[in-house]
C-alpha positions as CSV (number, residue, x, y, z in Angstrom):
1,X,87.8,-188.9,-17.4
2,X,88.0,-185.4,-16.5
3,X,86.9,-186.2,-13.1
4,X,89.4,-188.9,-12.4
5,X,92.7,-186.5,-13.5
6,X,90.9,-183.7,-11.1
7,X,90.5,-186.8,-8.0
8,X,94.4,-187.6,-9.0
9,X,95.7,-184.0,-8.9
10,X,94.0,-183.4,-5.7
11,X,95.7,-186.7,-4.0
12,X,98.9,-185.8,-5.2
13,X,98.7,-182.5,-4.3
14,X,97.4,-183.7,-0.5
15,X,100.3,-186.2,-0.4
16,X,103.0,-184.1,-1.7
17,X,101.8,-181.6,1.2
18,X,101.7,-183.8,4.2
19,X,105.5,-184.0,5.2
20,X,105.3,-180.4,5.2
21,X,101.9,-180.4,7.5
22,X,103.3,-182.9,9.9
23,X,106.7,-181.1,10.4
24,X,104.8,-177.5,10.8
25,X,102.6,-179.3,13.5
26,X,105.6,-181.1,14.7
27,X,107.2,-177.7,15.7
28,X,104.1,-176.0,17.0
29,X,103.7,-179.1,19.3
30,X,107.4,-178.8,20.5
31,X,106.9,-174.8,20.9
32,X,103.5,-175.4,22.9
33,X,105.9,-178.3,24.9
34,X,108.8,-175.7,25.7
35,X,106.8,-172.7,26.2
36,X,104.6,-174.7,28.8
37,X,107.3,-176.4,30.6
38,X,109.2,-172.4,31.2
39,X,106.1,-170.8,32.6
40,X,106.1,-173.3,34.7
41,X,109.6,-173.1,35.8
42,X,108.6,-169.7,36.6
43,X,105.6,-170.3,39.3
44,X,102.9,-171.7,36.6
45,X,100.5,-169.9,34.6
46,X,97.6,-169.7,37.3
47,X,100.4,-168.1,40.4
48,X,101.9,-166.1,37.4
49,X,97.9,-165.3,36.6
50,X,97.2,-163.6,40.1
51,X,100.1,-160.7,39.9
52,X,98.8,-157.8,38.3
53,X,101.9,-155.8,38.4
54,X,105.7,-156.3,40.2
55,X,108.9,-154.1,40.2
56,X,112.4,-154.1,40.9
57,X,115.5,-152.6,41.2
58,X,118.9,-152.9,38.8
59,X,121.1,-150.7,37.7
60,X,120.3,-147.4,39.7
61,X,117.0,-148.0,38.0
62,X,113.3,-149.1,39.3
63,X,111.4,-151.6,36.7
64,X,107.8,-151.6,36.8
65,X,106.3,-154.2,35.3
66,X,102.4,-154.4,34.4
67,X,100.3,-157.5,33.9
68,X,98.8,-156.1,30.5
69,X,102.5,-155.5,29.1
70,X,102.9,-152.2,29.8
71,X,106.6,-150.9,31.7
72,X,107.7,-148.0,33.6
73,X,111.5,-147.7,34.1
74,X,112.3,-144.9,36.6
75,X,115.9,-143.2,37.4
76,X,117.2,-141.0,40.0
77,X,118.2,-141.0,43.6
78,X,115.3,-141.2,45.8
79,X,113.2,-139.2,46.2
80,X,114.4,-137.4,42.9
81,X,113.5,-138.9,39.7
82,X,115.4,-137.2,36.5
83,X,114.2,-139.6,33.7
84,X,110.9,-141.7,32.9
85,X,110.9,-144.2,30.2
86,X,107.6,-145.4,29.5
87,X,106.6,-148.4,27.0
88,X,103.1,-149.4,26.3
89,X,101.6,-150.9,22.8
90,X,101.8,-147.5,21.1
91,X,104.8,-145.7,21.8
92,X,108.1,-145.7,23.8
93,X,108.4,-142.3,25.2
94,X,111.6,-140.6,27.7
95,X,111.2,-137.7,30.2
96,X,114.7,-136.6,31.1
97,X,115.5,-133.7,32.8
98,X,111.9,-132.4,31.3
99,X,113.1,-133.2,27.4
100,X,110.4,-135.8,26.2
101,X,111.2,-137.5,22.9
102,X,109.6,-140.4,21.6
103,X,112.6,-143.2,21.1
104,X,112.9,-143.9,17.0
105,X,111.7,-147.5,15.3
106,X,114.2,-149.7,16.2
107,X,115.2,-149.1,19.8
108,X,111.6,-148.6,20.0
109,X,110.7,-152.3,19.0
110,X,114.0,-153.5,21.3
111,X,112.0,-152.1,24.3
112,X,108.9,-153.6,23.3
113,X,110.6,-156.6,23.6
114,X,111.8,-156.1,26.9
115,X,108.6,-154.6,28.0
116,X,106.7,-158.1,27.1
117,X,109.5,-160.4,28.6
118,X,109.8,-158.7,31.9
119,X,105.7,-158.8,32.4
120,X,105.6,-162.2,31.8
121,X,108.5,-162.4,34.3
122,X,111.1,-163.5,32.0
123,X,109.5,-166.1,30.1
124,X,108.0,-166.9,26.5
125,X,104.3,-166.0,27.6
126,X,104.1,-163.1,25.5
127,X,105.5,-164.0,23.0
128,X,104.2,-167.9,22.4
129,X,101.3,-167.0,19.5
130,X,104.4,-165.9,16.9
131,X,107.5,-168.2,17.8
132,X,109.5,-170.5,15.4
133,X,111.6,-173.3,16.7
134,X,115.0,-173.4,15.3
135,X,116.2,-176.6,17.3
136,X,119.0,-177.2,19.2
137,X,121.8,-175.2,18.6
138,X,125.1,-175.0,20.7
139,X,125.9,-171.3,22.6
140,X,129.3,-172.2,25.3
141,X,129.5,-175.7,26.4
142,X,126.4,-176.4,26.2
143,X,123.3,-176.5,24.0
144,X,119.5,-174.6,24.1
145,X,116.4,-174.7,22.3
146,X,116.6,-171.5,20.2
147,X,113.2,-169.9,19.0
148,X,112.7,-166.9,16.9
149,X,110.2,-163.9,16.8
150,X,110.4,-161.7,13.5
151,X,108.8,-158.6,14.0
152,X,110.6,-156.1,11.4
153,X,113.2,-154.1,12.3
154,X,113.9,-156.7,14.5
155,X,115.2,-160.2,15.2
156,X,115.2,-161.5,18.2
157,X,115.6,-165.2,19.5
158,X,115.5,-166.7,22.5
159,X,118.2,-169.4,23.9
160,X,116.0,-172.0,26.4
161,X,118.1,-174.2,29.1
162,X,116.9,-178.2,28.1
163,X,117.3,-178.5,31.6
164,X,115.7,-176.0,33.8
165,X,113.8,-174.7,30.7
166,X,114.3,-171.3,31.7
167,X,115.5,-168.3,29.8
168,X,119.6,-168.2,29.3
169,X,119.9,-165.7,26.7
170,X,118.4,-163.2,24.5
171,X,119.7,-161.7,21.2
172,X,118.3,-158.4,19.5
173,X,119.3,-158.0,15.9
174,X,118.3,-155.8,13.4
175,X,119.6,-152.5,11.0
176,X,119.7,-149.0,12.0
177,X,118.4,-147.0,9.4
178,X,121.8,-145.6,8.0
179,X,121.9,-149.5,7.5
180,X,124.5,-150.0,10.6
181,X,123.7,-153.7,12.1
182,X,122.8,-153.5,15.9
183,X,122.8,-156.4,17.9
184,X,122.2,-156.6,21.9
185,X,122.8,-159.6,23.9
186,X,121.2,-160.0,27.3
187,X,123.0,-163.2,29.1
188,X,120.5,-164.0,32.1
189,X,122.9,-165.0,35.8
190,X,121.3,-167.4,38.0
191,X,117.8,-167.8,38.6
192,X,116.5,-167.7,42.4
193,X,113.4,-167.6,43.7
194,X,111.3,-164.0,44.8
195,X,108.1,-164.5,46.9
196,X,108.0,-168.5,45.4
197,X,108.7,-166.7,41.7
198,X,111.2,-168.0,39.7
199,X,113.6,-165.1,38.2
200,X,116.8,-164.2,36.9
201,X,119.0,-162.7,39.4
202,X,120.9,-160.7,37.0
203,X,121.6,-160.3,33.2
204,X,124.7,-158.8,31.5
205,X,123.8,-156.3,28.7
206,X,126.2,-156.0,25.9
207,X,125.9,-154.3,22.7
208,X,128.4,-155.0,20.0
209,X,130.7,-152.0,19.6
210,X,130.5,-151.3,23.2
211,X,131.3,-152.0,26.5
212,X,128.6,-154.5,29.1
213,X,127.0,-153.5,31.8
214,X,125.8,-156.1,34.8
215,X,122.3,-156.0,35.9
216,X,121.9,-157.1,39.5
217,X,118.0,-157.9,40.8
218,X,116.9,-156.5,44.1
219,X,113.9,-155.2,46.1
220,X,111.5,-157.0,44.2
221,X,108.0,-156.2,45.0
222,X,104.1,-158.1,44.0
223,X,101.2,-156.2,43.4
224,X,102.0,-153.0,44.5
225,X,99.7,-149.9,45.1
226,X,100.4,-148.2,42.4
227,X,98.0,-144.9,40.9
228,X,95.2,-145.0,37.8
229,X,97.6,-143.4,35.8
230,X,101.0,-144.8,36.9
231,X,101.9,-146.3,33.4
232,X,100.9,-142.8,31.7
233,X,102.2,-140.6,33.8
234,X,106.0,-138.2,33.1
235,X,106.4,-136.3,35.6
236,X,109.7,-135.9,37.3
237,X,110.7,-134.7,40.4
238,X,113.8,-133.1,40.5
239,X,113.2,-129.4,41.9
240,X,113.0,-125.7,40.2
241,X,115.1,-124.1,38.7
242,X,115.0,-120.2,39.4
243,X,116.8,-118.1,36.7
244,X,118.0,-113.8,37.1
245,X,120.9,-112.6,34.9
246,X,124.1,-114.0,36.9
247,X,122.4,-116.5,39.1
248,X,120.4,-120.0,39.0
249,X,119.3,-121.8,41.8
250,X,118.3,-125.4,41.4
251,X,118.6,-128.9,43.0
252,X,121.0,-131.6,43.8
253,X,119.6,-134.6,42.1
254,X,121.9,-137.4,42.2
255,X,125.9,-137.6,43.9
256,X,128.6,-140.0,44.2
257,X,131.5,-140.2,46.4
258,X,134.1,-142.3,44.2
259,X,137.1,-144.7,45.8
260,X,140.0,-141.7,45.3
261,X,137.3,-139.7,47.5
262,X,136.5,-137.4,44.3
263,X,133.1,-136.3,44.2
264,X,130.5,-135.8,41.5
265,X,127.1,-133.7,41.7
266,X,124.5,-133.9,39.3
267,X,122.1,-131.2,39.1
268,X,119.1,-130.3,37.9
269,X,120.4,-127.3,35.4
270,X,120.8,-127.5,31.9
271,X,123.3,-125.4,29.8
272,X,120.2,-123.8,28.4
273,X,120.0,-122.0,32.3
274,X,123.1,-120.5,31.4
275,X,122.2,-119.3,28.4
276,X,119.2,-117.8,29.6
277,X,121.5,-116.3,32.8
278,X,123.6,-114.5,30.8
279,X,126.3,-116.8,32.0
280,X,129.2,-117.5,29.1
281,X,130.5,-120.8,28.7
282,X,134.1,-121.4,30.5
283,X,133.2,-118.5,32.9
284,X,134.4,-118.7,37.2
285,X,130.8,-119.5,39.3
286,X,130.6,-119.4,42.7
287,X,129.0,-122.8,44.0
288,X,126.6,-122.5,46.7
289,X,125.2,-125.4,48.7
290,X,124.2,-125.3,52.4
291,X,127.6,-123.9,54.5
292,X,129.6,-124.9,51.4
293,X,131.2,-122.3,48.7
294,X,133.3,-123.4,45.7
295,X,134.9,-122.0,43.2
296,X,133.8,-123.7,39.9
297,X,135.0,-123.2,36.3
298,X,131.8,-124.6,33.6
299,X,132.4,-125.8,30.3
300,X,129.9,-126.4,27.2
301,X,131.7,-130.3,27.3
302,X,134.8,-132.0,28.1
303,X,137.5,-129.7,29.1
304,X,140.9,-129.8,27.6
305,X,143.1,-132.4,29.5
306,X,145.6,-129.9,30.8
307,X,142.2,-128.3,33.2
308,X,141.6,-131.8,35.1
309,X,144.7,-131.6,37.4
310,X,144.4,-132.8,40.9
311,X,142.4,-129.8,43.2
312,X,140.5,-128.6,40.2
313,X,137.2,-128.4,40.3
314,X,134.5,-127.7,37.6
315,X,131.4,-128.1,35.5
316,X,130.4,-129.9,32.7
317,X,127.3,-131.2,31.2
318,X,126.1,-135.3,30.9
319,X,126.8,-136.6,28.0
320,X,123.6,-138.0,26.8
321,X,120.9,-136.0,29.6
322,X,123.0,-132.4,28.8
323,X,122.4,-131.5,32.9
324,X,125.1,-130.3,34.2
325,X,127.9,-132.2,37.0
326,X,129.7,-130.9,39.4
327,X,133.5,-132.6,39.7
328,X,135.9,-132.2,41.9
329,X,138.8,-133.6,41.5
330,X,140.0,-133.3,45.4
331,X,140.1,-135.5,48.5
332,X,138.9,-132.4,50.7
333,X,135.6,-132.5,50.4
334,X,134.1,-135.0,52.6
335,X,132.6,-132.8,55.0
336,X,130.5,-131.6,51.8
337,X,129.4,-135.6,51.0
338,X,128.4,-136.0,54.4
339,X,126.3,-133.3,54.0
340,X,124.4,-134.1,50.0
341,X,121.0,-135.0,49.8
342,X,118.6,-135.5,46.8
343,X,117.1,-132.0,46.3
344,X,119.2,-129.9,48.3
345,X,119.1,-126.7,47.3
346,X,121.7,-125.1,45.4
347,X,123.2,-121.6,44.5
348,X,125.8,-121.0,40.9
349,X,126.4,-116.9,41.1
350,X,128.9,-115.6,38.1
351,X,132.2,-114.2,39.7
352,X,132.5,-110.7,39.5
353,X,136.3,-110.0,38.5
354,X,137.5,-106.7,40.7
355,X,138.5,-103.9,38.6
356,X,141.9,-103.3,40.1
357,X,142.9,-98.8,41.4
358,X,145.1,-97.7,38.9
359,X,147.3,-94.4,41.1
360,X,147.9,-91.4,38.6
């Protein structure tokens, strides 16, 4: 008697269960179905197979891309490089201006993400052994397979074209640590094809609470020759920086010439230089760079609105990277433009104020 209840427990614990097998496998089937069907919308698995590394350009930026998941993002005007990000499966660290810090958990796992979705060239391949499918859900007119990857802090799902099967749009979420939601949105342009691979030719990056940016795709390259220690290696190159009490010579890094024909010089000096120069904030420099001499003014951050006028001309460090720009706020200056070039040499010497002859 025993026996039979045990048999009869067991059957109806088997039955009650199945629905819930057959939908699980049910969804892993229609992952495996979608998953399959966009790597092969990119190339196919064995074309995608024989790249072992690609980059390309967006943004002012150069993306490399490693076959084993590993990314190297690399900013500057060439030949200058003032910042390195580097992502691998341990770490996301930045180089900027020779500050390295180590990026904190959650923007740490967001470029993780983007690390394992741009080596597998924009599709689900890294990601395929931990997706959910959430079905069909409606984003704009129309409507995409949505699947999901959990991988705490972070949320972040993936919005598949029924169509085309390729990647439309990708969605970040998680919570800072002071409990603030974050959420980034990458929205993927049209896809074209580079050396018979199928990529996005641009994305739009917006974060809530801020402004987008657009990300076009250019000069992308296969299997480049790239050094042993390529994804490992920090180092810069944006000059020296020579420091005496009064005077720092450095290095143009990176320069702009806007519409209104005001100009903007990054440099390679920080406002620790200063500091270690003896040179006060807000004090008169004298601006050398080849025939060129200005009169600059240098401020420790924004100056007060009633210094911008038109002809002014003056100092101030980046926001985020705390090197310090040249601006100035004149049309007379392209002779100078014509003559800027990553890692030109440059001069700052602290004007010295003329005691005036006092007759007695």
């Amino acid at each position: 008697m025993k026996k039979f209840v045990l048999l009869l427990l067991f059957g109806w614990l088997i039955f009650s269960l199945q629905p819930s097998f057959s939908l699980e496998a049910q969804n892993q089937d229609k992952i495996d179905d979608i998953v399959a069907k966009n790597i092969q919308a990119a190339g196919g698995k064995d074309k995608l197979s024989k790249i072992k590394n690609y980059a390309f350009t967006a943004m002012d930026q150069r993306f490399f891309l490693s076959a084993d998941g590993k990314m190297k993002i690399i900013s500057g005007k060439a030949p200058a490089v003032s910042e390195i990000i580097l992502v691998n499966k341990e770490k996301v660290v930045r180089n900027c201006f020779n500050n390295i810090t180590e990026y904190p958990l959650l923007l740490k796992a967001s470029y993780e993400v983007m690390a394992k979705l741009r080596s597998g060239f924009f599709t689900l391949i890294n990601f395929k052994e931990s997706l959910a499918y959430e079905g069909l859900k409606k984003f704009g007119a129309r409507q995409y397979h949505v699947l999901k990857v959990n991988q705490d802090p972070l949320e972040t799902k993936f919005f598949i074209d029924p169509d085309t099967y390729t990647l439309k749009r990708l969605v970040l979420k998680g919570l800072h640590p002071e409990r603030v939601h974050y959420e980034v949105n990458h929205d993927f342009g049209p896809y074209q094809q580079f050396d018979s691979i199928l990529l996005p030719s641009s994305w739009f990056l917006s974060q809530v609470g801020t402004r987008g940016k657009h990300y076009e795709i250019s000069d992308v390259k296969f299997n480049l020759d790239l050094p042993p220690d390529f994804f490992s290696s920090l180092e810069l190159n944006i000059g020296q920086v020579d420091i005496k009490p009064g005077l720092i010579k450095g290095n143009i890094v990176d320069f702009r010439l806007a519409r209104n024909n005001r100009l903007t010089i990054e440099t390679n000096i920080t406002l620790d230089c200063l500091e270690q120069a003896n040179i006060p904030h807000r004090s008169l420099l004298i601006l050398k760079i080849a025939d060129t001499q200005l009169e600059v003014k240098v401020f420790p951050d924004r100056p007060p609105r009633e210094e911008l006028k038109p002809g002014v001309i003056f100092m101030m460090p980046h926001i985020e990277n705390k090197n310090l720009i040249v601006y100035i706020l004149s049309s007379g200056y392209d002779h100078l433009a014509e003559t800027l070039q990553p890692l030109l040499p440059l001069e700052l010497t602290l004007k010295q104020e003329k005691n005036p002859d006092f007759l007695l």
